[in-house]
FIKOLKE-821514 format. One record per residue (C-alpha): residue in one letter; x, y, z. Coordinates in Angstrom, 3 decimals. Layout:
BEGIN
<node residu="a" px="X" py="Y" pz="Z"/>
...
% end
This chain:
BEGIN
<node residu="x" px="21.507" py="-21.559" pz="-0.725"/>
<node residu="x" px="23.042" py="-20.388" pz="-3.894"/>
<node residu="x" px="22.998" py="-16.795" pz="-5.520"/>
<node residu="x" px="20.675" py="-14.237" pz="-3.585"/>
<node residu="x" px="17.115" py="-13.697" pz="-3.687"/>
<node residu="x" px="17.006" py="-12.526" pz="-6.885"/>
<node residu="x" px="18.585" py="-14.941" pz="-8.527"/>
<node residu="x" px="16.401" py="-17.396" pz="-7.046"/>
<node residu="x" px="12.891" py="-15.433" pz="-8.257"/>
<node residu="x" px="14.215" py="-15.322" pz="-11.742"/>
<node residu="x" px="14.892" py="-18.965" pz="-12.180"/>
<node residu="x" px="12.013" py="-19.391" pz="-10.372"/>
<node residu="x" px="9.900" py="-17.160" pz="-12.677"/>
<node residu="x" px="11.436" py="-19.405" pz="-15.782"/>
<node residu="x" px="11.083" py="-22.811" pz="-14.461"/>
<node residu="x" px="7.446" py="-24.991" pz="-15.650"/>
<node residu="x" px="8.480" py="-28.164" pz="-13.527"/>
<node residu="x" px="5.616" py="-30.889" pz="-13.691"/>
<node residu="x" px="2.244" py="-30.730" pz="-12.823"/>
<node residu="x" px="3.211" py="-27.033" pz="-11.738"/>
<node residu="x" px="1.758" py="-23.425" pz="-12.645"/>
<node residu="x" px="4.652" py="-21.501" pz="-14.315"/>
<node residu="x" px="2.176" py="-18.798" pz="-13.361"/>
<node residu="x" px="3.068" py="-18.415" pz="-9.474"/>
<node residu="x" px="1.126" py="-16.133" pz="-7.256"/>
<node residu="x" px="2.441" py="-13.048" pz="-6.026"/>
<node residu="x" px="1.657" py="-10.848" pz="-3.359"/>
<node residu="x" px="2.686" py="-7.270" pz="-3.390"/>
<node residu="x" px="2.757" py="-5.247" pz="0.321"/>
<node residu="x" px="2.692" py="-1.331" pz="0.047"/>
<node residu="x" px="1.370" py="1.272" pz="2.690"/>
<node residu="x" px="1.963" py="3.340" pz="5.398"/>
<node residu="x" px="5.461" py="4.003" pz="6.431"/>
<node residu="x" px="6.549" py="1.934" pz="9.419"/>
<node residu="x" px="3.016" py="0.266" pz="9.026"/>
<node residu="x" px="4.275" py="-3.268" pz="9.918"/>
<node residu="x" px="4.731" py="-4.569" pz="6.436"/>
<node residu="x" px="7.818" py="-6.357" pz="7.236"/>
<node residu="x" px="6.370" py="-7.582" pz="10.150"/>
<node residu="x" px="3.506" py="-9.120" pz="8.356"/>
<node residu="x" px="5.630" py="-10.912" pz="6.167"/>
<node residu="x" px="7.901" py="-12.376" pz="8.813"/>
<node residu="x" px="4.768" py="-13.957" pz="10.907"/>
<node residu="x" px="3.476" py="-15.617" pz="7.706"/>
<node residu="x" px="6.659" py="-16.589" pz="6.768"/>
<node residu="x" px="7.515" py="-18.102" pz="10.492"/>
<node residu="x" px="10.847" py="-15.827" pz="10.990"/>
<node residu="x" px="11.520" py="-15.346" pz="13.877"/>
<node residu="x" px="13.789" py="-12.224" pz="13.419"/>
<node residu="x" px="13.540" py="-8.263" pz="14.116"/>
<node residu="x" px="11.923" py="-6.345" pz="11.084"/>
<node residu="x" px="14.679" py="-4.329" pz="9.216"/>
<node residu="x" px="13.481" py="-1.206" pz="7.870"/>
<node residu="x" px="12.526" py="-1.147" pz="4.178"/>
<node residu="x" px="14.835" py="1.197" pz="1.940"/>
<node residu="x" px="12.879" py="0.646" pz="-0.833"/>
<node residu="x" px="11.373" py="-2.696" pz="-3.372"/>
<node residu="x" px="12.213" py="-6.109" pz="-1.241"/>
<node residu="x" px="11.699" py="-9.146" pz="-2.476"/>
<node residu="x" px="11.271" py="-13.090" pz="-0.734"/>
<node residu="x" px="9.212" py="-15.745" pz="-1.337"/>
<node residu="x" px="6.645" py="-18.462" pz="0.569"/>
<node residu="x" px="6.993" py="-22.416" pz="0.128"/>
<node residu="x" px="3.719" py="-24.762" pz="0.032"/>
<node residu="x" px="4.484" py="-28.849" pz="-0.729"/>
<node residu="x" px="1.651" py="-29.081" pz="-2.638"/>
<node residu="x" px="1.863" py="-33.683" pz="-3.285"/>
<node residu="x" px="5.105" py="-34.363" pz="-4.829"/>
<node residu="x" px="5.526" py="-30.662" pz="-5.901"/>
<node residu="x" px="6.023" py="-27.207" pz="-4.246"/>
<node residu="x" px="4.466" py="-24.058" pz="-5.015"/>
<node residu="x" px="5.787" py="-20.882" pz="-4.634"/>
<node residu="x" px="4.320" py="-17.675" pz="-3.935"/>
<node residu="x" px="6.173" py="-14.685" pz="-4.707"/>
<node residu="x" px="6.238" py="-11.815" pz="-2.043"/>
<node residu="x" px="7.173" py="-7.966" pz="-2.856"/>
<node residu="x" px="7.503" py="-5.041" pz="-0.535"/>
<node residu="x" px="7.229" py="-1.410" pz="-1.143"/>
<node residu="x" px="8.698" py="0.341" pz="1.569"/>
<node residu="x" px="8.665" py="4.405" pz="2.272"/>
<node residu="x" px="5.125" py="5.133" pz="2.455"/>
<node residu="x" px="3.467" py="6.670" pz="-0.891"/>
<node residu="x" px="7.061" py="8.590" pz="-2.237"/>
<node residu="x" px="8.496" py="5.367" pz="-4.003"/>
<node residu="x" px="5.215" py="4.634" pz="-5.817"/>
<node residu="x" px="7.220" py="4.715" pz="-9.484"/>
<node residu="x" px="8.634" py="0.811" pz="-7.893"/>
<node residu="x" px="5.193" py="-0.556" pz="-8.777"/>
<node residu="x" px="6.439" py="-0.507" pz="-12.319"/>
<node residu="x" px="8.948" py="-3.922" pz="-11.357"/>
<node residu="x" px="6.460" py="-6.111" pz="-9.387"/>
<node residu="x" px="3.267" py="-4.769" pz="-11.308"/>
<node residu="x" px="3.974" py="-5.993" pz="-15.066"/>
<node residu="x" px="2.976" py="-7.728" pz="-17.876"/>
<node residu="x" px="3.705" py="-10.598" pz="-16.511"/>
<node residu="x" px="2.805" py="-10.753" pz="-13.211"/>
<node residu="x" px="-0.746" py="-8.230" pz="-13.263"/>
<node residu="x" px="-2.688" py="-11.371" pz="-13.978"/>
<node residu="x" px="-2.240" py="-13.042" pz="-10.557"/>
<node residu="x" px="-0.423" py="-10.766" pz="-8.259"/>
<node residu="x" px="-2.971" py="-9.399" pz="-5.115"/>
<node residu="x" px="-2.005" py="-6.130" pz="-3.432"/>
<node residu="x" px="-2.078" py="-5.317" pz="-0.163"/>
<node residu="x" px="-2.321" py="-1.890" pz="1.007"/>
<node residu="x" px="-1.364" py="-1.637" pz="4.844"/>
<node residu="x" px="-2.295" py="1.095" pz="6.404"/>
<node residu="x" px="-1.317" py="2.600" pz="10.073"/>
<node residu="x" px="-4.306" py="3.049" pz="12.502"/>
<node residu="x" px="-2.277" py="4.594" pz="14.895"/>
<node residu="x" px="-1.692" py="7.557" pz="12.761"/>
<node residu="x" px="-5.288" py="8.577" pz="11.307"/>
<node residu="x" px="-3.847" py="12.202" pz="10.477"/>
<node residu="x" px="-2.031" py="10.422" pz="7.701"/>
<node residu="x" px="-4.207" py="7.889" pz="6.859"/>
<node residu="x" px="-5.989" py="9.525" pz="4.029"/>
<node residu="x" px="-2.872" py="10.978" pz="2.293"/>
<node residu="x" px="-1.526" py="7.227" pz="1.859"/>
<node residu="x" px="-4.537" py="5.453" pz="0.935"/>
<node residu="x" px="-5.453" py="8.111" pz="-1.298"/>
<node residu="x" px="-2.153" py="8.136" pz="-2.903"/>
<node residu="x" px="-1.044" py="4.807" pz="-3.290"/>
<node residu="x" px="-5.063" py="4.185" pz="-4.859"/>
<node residu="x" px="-4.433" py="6.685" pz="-7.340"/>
<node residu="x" px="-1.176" py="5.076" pz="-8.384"/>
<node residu="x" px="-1.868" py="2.017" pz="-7.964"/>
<node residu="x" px="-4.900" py="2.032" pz="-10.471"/>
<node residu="x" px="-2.690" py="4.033" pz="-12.830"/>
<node residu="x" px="0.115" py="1.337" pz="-12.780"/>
<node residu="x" px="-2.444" py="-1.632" pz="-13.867"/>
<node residu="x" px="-4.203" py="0.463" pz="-16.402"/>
<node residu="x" px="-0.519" py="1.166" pz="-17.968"/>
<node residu="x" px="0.198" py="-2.559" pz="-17.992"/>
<node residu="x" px="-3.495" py="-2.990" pz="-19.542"/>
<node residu="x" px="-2.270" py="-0.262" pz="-22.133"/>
<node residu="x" px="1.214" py="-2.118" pz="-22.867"/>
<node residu="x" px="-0.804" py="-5.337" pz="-23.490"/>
<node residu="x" px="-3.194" py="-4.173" pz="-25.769"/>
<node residu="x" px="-2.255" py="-5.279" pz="-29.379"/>
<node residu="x" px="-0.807" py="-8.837" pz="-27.478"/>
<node residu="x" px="-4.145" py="-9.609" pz="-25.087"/>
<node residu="x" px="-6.748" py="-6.947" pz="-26.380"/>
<node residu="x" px="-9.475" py="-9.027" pz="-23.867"/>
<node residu="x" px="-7.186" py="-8.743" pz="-20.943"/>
<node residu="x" px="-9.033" py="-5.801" pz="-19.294"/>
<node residu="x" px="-12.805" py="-7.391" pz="-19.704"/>
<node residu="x" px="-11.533" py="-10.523" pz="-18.089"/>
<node residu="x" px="-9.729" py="-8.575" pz="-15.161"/>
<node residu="x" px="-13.292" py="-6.874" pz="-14.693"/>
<node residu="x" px="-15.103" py="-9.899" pz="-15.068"/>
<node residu="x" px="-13.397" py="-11.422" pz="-12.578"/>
<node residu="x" px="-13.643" py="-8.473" pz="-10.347"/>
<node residu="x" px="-17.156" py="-8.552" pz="-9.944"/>
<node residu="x" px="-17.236" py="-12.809" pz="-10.105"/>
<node residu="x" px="-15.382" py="-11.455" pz="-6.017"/>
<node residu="x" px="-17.384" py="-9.343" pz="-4.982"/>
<node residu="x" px="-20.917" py="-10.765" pz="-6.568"/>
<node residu="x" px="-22.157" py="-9.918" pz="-9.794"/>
<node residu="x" px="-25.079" py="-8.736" pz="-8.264"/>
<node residu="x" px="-23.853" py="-6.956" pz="-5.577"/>
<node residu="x" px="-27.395" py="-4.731" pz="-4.473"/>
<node residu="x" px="-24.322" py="-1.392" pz="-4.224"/>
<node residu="x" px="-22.968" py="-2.697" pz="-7.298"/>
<node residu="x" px="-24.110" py="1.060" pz="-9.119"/>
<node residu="x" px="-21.809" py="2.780" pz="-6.542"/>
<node residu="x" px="-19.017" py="-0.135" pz="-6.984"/>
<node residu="x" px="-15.415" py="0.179" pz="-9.078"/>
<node residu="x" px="-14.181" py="-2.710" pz="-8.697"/>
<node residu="x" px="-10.319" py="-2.753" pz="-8.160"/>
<node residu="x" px="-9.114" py="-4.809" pz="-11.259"/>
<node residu="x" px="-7.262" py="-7.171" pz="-9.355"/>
<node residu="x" px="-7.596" py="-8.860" pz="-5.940"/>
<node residu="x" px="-7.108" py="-6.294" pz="-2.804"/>
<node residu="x" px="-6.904" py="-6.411" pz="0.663"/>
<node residu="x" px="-6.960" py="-3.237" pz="3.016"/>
<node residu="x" px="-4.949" py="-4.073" pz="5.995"/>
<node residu="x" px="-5.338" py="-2.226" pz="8.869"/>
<node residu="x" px="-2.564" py="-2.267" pz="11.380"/>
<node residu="x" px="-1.079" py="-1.866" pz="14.704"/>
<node residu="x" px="-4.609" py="-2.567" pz="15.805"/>
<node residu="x" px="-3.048" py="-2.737" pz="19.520"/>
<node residu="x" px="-2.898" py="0.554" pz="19.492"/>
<node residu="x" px="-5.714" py="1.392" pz="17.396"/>
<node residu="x" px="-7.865" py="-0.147" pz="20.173"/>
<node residu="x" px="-7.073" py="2.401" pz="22.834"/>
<node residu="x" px="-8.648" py="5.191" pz="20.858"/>
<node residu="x" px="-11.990" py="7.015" pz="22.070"/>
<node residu="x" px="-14.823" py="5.458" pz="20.516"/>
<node residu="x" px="-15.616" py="7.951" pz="18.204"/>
<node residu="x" px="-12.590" py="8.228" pz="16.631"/>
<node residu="x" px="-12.501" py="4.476" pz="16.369"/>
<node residu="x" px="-16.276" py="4.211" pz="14.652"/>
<node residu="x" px="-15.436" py="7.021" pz="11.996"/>
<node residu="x" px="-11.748" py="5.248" pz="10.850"/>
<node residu="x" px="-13.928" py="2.030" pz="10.722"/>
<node residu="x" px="-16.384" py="2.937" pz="8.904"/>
<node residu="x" px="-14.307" py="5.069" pz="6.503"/>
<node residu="x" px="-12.600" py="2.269" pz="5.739"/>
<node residu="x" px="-14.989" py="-0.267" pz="5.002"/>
<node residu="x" px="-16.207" py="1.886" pz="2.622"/>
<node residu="x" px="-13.351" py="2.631" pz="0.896"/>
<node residu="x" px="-12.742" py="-1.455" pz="0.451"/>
<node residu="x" px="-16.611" py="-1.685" pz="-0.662"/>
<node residu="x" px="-16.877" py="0.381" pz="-3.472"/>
<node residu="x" px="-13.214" py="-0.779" pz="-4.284"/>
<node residu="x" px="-14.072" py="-4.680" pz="-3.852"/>
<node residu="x" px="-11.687" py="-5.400" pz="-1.810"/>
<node residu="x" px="-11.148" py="-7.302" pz="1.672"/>
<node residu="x" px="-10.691" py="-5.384" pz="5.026"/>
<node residu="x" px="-8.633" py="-6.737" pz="7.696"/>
<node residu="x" px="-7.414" py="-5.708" pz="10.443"/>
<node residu="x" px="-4.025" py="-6.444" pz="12.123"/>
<node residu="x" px="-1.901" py="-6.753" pz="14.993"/>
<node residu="x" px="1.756" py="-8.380" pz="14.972"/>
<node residu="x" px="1.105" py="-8.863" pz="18.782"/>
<node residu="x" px="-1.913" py="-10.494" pz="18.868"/>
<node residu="x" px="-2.053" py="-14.070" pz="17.644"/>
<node residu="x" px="-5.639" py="-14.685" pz="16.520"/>
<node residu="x" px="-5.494" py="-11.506" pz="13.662"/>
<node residu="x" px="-1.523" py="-13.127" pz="13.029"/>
<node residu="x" px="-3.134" py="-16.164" pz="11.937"/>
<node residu="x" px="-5.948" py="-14.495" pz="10.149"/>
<node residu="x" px="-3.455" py="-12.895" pz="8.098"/>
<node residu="x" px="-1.361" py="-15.605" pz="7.817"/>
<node residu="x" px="-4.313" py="-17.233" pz="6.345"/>
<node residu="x" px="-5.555" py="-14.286" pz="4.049"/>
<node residu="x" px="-1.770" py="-14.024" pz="2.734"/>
<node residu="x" px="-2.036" py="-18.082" pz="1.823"/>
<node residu="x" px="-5.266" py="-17.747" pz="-0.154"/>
<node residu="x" px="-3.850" py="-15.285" pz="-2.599"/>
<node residu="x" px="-0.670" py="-17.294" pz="-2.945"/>
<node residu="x" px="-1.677" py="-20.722" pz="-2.669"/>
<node residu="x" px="-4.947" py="-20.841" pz="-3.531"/>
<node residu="x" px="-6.181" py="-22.203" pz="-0.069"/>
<node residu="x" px="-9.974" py="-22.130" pz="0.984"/>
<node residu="x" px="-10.818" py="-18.017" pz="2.237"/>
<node residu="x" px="-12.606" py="-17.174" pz="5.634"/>
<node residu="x" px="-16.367" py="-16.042" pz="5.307"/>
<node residu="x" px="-16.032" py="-15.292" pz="8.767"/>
<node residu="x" px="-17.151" py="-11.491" pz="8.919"/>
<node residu="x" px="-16.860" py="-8.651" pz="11.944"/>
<node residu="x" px="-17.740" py="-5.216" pz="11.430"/>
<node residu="x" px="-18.350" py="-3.884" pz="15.305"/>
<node residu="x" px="-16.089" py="-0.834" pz="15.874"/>
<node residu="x" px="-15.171" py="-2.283" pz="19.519"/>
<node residu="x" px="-13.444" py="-5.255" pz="17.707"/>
<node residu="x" px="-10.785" py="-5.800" pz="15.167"/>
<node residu="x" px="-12.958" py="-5.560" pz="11.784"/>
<node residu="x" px="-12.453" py="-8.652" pz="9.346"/>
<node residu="x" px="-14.433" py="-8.128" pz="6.013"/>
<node residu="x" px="-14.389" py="-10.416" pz="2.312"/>
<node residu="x" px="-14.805" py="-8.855" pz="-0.154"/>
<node residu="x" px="-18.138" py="-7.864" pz="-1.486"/>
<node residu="x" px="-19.879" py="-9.255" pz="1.946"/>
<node residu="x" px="-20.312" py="-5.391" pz="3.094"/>
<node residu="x" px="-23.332" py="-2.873" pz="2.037"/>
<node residu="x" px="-23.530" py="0.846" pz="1.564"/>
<node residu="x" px="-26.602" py="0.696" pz="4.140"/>
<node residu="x" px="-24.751" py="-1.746" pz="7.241"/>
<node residu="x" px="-21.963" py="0.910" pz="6.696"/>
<node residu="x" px="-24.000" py="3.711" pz="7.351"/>
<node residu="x" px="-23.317" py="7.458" pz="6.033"/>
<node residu="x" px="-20.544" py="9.634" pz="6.529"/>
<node residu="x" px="-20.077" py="11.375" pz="9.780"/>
<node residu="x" px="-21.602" py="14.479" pz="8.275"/>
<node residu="x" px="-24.454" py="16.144" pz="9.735"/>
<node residu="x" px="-27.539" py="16.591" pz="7.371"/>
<node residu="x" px="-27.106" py="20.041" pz="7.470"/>
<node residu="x" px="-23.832" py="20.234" pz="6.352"/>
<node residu="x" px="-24.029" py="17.724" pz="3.818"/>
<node residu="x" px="-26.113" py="20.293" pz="1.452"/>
<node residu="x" px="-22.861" py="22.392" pz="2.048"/>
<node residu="x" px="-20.135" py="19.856" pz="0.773"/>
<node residu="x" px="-18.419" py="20.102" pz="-2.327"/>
<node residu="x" px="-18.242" py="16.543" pz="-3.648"/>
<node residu="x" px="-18.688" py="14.933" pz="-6.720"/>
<node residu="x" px="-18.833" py="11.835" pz="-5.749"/>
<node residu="x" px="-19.603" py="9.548" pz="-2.747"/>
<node residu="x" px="-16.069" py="8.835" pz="-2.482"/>
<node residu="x" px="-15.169" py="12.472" pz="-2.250"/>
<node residu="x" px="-18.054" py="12.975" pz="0.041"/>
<node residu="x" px="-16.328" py="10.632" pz="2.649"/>
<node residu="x" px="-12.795" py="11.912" pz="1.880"/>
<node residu="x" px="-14.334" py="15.353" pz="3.432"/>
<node residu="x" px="-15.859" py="13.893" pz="6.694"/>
<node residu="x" px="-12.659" py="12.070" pz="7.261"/>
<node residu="x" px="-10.030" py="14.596" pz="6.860"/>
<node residu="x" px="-12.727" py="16.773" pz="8.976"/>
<node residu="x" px="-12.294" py="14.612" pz="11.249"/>
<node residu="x" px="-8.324" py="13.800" pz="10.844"/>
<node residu="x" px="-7.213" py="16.824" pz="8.992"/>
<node residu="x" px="-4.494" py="15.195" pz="7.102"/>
<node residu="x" px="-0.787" py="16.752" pz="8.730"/>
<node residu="x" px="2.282" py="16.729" pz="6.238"/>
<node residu="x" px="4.213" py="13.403" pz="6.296"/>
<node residu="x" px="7.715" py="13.491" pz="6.762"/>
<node residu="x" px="9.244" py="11.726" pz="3.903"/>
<node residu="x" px="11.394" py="12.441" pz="0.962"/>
<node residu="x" px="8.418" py="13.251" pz="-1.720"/>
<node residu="x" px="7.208" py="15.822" pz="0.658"/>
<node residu="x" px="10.437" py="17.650" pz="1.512"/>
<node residu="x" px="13.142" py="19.695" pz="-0.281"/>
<node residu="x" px="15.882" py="17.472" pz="0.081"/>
<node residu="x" px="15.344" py="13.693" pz="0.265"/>
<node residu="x" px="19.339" py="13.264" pz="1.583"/>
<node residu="x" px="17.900" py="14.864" pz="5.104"/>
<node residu="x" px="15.057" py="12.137" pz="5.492"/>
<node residu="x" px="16.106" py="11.184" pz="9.059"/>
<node residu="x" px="15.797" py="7.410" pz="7.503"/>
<node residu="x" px="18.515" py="7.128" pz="5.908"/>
<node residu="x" px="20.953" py="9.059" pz="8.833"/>
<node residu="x" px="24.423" py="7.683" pz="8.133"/>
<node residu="x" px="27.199" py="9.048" pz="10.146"/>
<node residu="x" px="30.064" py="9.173" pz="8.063"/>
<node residu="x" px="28.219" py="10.352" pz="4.776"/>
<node residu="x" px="26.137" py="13.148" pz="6.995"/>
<node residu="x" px="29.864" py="14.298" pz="8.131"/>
<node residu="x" px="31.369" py="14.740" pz="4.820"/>
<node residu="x" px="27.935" py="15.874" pz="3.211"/>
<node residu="x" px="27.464" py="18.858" pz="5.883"/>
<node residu="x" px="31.840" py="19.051" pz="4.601"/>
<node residu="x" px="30.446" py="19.389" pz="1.110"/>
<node residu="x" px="27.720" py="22.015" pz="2.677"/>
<node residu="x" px="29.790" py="24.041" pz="4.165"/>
<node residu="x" px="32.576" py="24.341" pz="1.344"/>
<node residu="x" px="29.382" py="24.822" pz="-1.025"/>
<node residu="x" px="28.307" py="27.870" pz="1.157"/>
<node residu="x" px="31.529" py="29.565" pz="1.229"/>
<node residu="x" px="31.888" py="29.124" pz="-2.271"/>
<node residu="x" px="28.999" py="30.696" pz="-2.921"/>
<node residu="x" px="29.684" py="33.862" pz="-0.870"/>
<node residu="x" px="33.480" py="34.449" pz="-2.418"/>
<node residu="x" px="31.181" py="34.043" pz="-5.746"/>
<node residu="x" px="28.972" py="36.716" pz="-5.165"/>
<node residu="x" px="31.191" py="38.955" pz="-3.380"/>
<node residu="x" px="33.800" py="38.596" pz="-6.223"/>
<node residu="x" px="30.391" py="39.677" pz="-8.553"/>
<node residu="x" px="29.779" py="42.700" pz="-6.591"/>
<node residu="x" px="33.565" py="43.963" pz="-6.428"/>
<node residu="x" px="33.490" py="43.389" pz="-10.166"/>
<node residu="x" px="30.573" py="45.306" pz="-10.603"/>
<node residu="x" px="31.694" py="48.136" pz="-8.134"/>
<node residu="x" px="34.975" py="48.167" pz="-10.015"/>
<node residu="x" px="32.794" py="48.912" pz="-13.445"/>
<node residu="x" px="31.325" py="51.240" pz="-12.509"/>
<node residu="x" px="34.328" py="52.684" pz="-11.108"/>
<node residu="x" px="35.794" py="52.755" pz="-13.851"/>
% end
């Protein structure tokens, strides 16, 4: 294969070859660090290789004959949980926000951190499409009341929660993962992550999966849900929402009343400072989870000691650099304080 990956999406980005969409699908994979995104990619993509980690915005791409042609979906990876959110900006643009899906993966096994990168990634997530809406306003002033219309044409236009519904503006899928592990929790814990979650993709019209890279039946439902946003292939109604099972949700099959309310009791709901259902179940989760500090560059003084990116060699001469640093600074300030002694001195 000729010239690298990159290469290869640019010329495929500007080829219209016949009878195909110059408008390929995309899929765009951000979450939890060490979530399994790679992972997920790999099984759809039949690699059989070990994930590498992400450093930062990866890109590959999926092959479908479709007849005498071949489409292509396009497949982008944000790795290092919510602290490289700015990346959205490449895969997220002008060109692309009209059929690119997102998929927001998020670790099951780690419910203390849960909130911090779904809340996160949400926020800037939703910010990134409305800048691109922005950008595009004097050359598609309609593009945001189609994106909307076609929110709501997924999740039913008359959706009976549709009053308590923001549709994201385009597709979404909530992945939860490492389900193997996620499956060993007490029951409790495993009901109020489930249901937190299925609310979360409710009100946000999006599609909850769950997902395990070692068990094969949620690999091919995956592998499935991954095709339909690239390719276009028929979507699973198929719908599970027990606790005690991995949960598989459409979009815009749920309901405010199967999901139940918030594990609050009554008499401390009167107590709770929300403004808005949302918030309300943001405070029974991190009850329930208070969120811990995640280790990653955005949350620590110095990114250059995220244990990530250890190298040897560079850690040697930057500790070098440290040191030297260090005793520079002391020969500074005790040549200031002789100076100043000597002053007054004189």
């Amino acid at each position: 294969m000729e010239g690298n990956l990159w290469d290869l999406a640019i010329n495929q980005a500007k080829q219209n070859k016949e009878g195909q969409s110059s408008e390929d699908s995309a899929v765009f994979l951000l979450g939890s660090k060490n979530a399994g995104k790679t992972s997920i990619i790999l099984r759809f993509l039949d690699r059989d290789e070990a994930p590498k980690p992400t450093v930062a915005l990866e890109y590959t791409f999926g092959r479908r004959a479709k007849g005498h042609n071949v489409d292509v979906g396009h497949i982008w990876e944000l790795g290092g949980g919510a602290w490289l959110s700015k990346l959205m900006d490449i895969p997220l643009n002008p060109d692309t926000i009209k059929h690119t899906a997102l998929f927001l993966v998020l670790d099951l096994s780690q419910p203390k951190e849960l909130w911090h990168t779904l809340e996160t990634l949400l926020q800037c997530a939703k910010a990134r499409v409305e800048a691109v809406i922005a950008d595009m306003q004097s050359s598609d002033p309609d593009l945001k009341e189609r994106l909307q219309k076609a929110a709501w044409e997924r999740v039913g236009e008359e959706n009976p929660d549709k009053s308590m519904m923001d549709p994201f503006l385009i597709p979404m899928v909530i992945v939860g993962s490492k389900y193997d592990l996620f499956q060993d929790f007490d029951s409790e814990k495993r009901k109020v992550i489930c249901k937190t979650l299925r609310f979360v993709a409710h009100i946000h019209g999006a599609t909850l999966q769950f997902f395990s890279n070692k068990q094969e039946q949620l690999v091919s439902r995956m592998r499935a849900l991954i095709s339909h946003h690239l390719f276009g292939t028929t979507p699973s109604k198929t719908m599970q929402t027990e606790h005690n099972k991995p949960i598989f949700v459409p979009a815009g099959l749920d309901s405010i009343q199967q999901i139940g309310t918030p594990p609050i009791s009554d008499k401390d709901i009167g107590r709770v400072q929300a403004k808005t259902p949302f918030d309300l179940w943001k405070v029974a989760f991190t009850g329930y989870f208070p969120q811990e500090k995640i280790n990653d560059p955005s949350m620590v003084d110095d990114p250059a000691k995220d244990p990530q990116y250890k190298e040897h060699a560079i850690d040697t001469l930057r500790a070098q650099k440290d040191e030297e640093l260090e005793r520079y600074r002391r020969l500074a300030e005790r040549r200031a304080k002789e100076a100043e002694n000597n002053q007054y001195a004189a």
